[in-house]
Residue, then its C-alpha position, 0 to 999 in steps of 0.5 A: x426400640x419396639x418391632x410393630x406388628x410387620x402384615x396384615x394379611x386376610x385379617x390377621x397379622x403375620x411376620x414378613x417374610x423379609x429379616x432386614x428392618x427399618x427405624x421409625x424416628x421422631x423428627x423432633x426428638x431425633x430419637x427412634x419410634x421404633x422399626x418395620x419390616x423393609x418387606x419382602x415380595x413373597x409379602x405382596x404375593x401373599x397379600x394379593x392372593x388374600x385380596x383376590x380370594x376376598x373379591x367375589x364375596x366383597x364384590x357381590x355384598x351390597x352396596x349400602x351394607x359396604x357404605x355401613x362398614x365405611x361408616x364403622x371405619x369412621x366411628x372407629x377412627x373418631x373414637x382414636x381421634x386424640x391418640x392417633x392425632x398425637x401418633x401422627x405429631x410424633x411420627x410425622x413431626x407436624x403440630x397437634x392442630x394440624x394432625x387433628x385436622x387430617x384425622x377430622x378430614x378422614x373421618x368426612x372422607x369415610x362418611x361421605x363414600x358409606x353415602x356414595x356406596x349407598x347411592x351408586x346401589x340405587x342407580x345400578x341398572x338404570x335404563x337407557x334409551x338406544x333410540x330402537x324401537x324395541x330395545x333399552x340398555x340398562x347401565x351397571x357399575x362394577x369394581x375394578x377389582x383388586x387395588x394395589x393403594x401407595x400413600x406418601x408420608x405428608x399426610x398421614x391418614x388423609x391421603x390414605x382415606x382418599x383411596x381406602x374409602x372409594x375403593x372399598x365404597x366401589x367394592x375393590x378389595x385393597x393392599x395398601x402400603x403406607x410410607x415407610x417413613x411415616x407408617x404408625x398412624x395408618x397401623x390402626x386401620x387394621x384394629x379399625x376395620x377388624x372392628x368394623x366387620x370387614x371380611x379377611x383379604x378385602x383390606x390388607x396392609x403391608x408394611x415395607x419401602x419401595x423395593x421390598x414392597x412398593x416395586x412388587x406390588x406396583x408390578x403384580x398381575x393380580x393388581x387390578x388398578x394401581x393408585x399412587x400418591x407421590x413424587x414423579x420419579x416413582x410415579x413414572x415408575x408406577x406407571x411403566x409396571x401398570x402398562x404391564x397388563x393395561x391396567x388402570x392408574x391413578x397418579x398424585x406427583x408433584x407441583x410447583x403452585x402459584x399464588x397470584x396476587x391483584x394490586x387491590x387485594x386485602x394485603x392481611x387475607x393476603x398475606x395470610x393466604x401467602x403464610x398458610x400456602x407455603x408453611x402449612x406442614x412445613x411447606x411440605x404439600x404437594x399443593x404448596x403454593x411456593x411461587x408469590x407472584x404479586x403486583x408490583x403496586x401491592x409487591x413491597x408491602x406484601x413481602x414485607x408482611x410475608x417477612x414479619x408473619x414468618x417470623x412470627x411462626x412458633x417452631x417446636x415440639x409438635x406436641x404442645x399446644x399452640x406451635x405453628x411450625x413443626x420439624x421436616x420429617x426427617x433429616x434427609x428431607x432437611x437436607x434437601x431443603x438446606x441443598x436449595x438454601x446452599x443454591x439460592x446463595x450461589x445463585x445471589x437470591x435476596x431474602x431479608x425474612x427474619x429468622x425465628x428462634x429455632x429449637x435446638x434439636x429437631x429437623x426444622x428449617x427456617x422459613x424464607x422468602x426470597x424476593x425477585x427470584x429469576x424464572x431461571x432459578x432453580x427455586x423458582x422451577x423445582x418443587x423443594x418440599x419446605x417452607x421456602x417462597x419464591x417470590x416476583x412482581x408483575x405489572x398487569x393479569x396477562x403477565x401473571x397468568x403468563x408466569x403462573x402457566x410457565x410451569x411443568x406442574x398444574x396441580x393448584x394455584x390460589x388467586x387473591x383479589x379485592x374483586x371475586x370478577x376478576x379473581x375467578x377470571x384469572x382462576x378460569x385461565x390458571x392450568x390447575x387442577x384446583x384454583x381458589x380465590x380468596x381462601x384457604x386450600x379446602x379439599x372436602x370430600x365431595x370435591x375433586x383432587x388431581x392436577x394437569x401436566x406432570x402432576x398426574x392422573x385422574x382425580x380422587x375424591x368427589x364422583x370422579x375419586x369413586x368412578x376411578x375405581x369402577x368399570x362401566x357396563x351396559x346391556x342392551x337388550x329388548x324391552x319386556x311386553 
């Protein structure tokens, strides 16, 4: 089993200051990958005082020749595009198409702030009218500052550029702790951006898990701005270290999506759109759509369609070309999802969805749908992290959107209808931050991410995911004769 490189610290790796180690398992051949450092708080200390040093010099490069590094970091990205798609299969257990659509999505991300830097130069100092004779205001955007950046396991390299890009675009200096769960695809950053000609201490990476590094640097003083993707418990925890100073927070938790369904949808987009919502990944989305709530017209034939696409899903080595279902991304996380399977039978919860032939070795779960799930259930009201449909009938709109709103999450939703009127009338109603109607779950880079409720705070990508890491400044002064 091979030790990776442990910090990356002022552009150079250095050992953590922490002896204890973590193990990196391929959850399809259940076998070690290799191990990382749990980290160590002297880690982030040194990280910090790297990324502070760094800031004036960042800060003060121009905005356009930040977006030329952004785009090197994609060009760097591109050209390890097949091996770090295969990186992330092995250590994240998702099937090669699925990782190669996360590497694409990167690489868009970098593109689209190296153009959002470029613009946000050209617009500082804009001038105001303040409605005195006499006098104008002149509008500037500046960083944050340094941004301590946490990324989740799910989506290795996505999650990562949703941060990065804007942060490094707005002129933040960064510590970014990936998962310690999934770390290797996110260790090839730091050749990436030596590549790229970034200066030491702008980007920092630090290997290690929520106590040895997560904790610390969450309640760090040299943290300007916390950015976090994850479940809620951690979140909260996120949040009660960035009351410590007021400092600014980003929050991406949890969800319990719905997907409504019109008695007049076409039943194969449907059903498609039911497939690709919860079995994507393995169900392992924070935007899952794990809640099918459907016409009671339209309800049997769908289920029954939802049934059979399940069990037609081809489970396997995440490696070979054409699987559709990978393993969970470890044998905690299964599990978990068997813990919910082990309820629904205690609660007497139906599923009559065949079970495809499941590899004999690897961390996978059976897809399921279980039908008429009461709103009491557990399943129904939890978010479980696998591909696991709960699903219920209703009788007219108002009754779905009632169902659909009775939910402690408002992350995402997807509406399905045989007319876009009433589908985007129904999205207009969903408390969601994303709705779509009649597609698949797109996230480009110029649009936005966030969720209302208890699934978070703020918004990344697009306009907003740039301005979260900006603070606004005006000067007013007398206009020149």
């Amino acid at each position: 089993m091979d030790s990776l490189h442990e910090q990356f610290i002022d552009n150079q790796w250095i050992t953590s200051r922490s002896d204890i180690r973590l193990a990196i398992i391929d959850p399809y051949r259940e076998t070690p990958l290799g191990e990382i450092t749990r980290g160590d708080p002297s880690d982030v200390e040194a990280a910090v005082s790297a990324a502070r040093r760094a800031l004036p010099g960042w800060r003060a490069t121009p905005a356009a020749q930040r977006g030329e590094r952004l785009v090197a970091i994609a060009a760097g990205l591109e050209r390890r595009r097949e091996t770090l798609a295969s990186l992330s299969s092995r250590n994240n257990g998702k099937p090669l198409n699925e990782a190669r659509q996360d590497l694409d999505d990167a690489i868009d991300c970098y593109r689209y702030y190296a153009e959002a830097a470029a613009a946000l130069g050209e617009r500082q100092g804009r001038r105001e009218d303040v409605g005195q004779p006499g006098l104008a205001a002149y509008r500037y955007w500046e960083p944050v500052g340094v941004a301590g950046l946490i990324t989740p396991w799910n989506f290795p390299m996505v999650s990562s550029a949703w941060k990065l890009a804007p942060a490094l675009a707005a002129g933040c200096t960064v510590v970014f702790k990936p998962s310690e769960v999934v770390p290797l695809p996110e260790q090839a950053l730091c050749e990436i951006v030596l590549e790229a000609g970034l200066p030491p201490g702008v980007f920092n990476l630090l290997n290690g898990d929520g106590q040895g590094i997560g904790a610390p640097l969450s309640q760090h003083p040299g943290i300007d701005k916390l950015s976090f993707t994850g479940s809620n418990p951690v979140g909260e925890a996120v949040m009660r270290a960035a009351a410590s100073g007021v400092r600014p927070v980003s929050l991406e938790l949890g969800g319990k999506s719905p997907i409504v369904v019109t008695e007049d949808a076409d039943l194969t987009l449907a059903r498609d759109l039911v497939i690709a919502g919860i079995c994507y990944n393995a169900g392992q989305m924070c935007s899952a759509t794990s809640r099918l709530i459907v016409h009671e017209r339209l309800a049997d034939r769908l289920y029954a369609a939802v049934d059979d696409a399940m069990a037609e899903l081809l489970p396997g080595d995440p490696l070979m070309e054409g699987i559709t279902l990978g393993p969970l991304v470890n044998t905690s996380q299964q599990e978990r999802v068997n813990r919910y399977l082990a309820q629904a039978e205690a609660e007497g919860l139906h599923s009559e969805t065949p079970t495809p032939p499941m590899p004999e070795r690897g961390c996978f779960v059976s897809p399921r749908l279980y039908r008429d799930v009461p709103t009491t259930s557990q399943l129904w009201r939890e978010e479980i992290f696998g591909p696991v449909l709960c699903a219920r009938r209703v009788t007219s709109d108002e009754e779905a959107i009632s169902l659909a709103n009775d939910c402690d999450y408002g992350l995402a939703a997807t509406v399905v209808s045989g007319d876009l009127n009433r589908a985007d009338a129904i999205a207009r109603r969903l408390e969601a931050g994303n709705v779509w109607c009649n597609s698949d779950q797109l996230a480009p880079p110029q649009g936005n991410w966030g969720g209302m409720k208890r699934s978070g705070i703020g918004r990344e990508l697009g306009q907003e995911g740039l301005e979260a890491y900006l603070e606004t400044k005006r000067i007013t002064r007398p206009v020149p004769r």
